[in-house]
N, C-alpha and C positions, 0 to 999 in steps of 0.2 A: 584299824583305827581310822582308815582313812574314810571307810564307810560311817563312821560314826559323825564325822568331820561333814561328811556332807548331808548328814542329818541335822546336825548341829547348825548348819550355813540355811535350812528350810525353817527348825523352831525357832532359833534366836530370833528372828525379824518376828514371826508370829507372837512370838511372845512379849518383846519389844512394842508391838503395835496394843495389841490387850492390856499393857499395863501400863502407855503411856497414852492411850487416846480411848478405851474403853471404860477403864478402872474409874472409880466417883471418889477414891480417896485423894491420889496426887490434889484433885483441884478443890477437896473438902479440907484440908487437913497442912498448916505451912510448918508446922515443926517436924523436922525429918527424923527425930529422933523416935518420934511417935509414929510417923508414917512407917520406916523402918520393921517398928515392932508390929503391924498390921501388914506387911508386906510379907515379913517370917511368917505370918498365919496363915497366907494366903495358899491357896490350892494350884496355884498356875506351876510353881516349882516341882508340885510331884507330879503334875501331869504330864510336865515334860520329861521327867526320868522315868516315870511309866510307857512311856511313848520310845524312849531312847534304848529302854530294858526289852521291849517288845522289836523293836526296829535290828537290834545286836541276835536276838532268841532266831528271827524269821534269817536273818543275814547268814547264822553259823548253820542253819538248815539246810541252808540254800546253796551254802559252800557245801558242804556237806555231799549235796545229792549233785553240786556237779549243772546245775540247771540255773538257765537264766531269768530269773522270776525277780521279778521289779514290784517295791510297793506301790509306786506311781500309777495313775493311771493315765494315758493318753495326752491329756488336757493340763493336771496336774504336773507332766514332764516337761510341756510347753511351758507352763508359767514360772517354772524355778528354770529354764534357760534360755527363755526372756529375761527376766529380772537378773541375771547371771550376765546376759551379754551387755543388756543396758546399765549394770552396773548399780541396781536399785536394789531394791526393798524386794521380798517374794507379795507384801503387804501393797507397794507400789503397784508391784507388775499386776495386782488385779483388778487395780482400776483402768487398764491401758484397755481399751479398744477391741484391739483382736486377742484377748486373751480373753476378756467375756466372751467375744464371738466366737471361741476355741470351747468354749466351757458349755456353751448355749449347743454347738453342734455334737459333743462327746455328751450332754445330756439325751438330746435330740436321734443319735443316732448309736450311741456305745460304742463309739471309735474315736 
């Protein structure tokens, strides 16, 4: 569960960011009863249990075989323990500075 928890500590904020600074309903729409019912429709919720259901399948494999295989990659490890030490957003942490410049060089180099 605790793998799950820190899956859960990387979508929340993503998800959080998507449906309060991407999403055109919240700033279309002031009756919450309605936004609500557009929000239930919305595809962000199963993305994320799809992602959670996927995250749990790769984790018991991985338990499993005994091997230390990380979904992260390099860059992506960086910016969830940045945002984790600075105590922010995983959303925050990728507007910081050297975490683009973390992202630019694990593009740049696949490390």
């Amino acid at each position: 569960m605790a793998e799950q928890n820190e899956m859960l500590n990387i979508l929340t904020p993503m998800m959080e960011y998507v449906c309060d600074h991407l999403c055109r309903f919240p700033k279309e729409i002031s009756d919450q009863e309605e936004l609500d019912r557009i929000c239930d429709g919305c595809q962000m919720g199963q993305y994320v249990c799809d992602t959670l259901n996927t995250y749990n399948r790769v984790r018991e494999r991985t338990v499993a075989n005994e091997s230390k295989e990380t979904l992260l990659n390099p860059a992506g490890k960086y910016a969830a323990e940045f945002a984790k030490n600075h105590g922010i957003s995983i959303a925050k942490a990728m507007e910081a500075p050297t975490v683009k410049a973390r992202f630019a060089y694990f593009e740049a180099t696949g490390k």
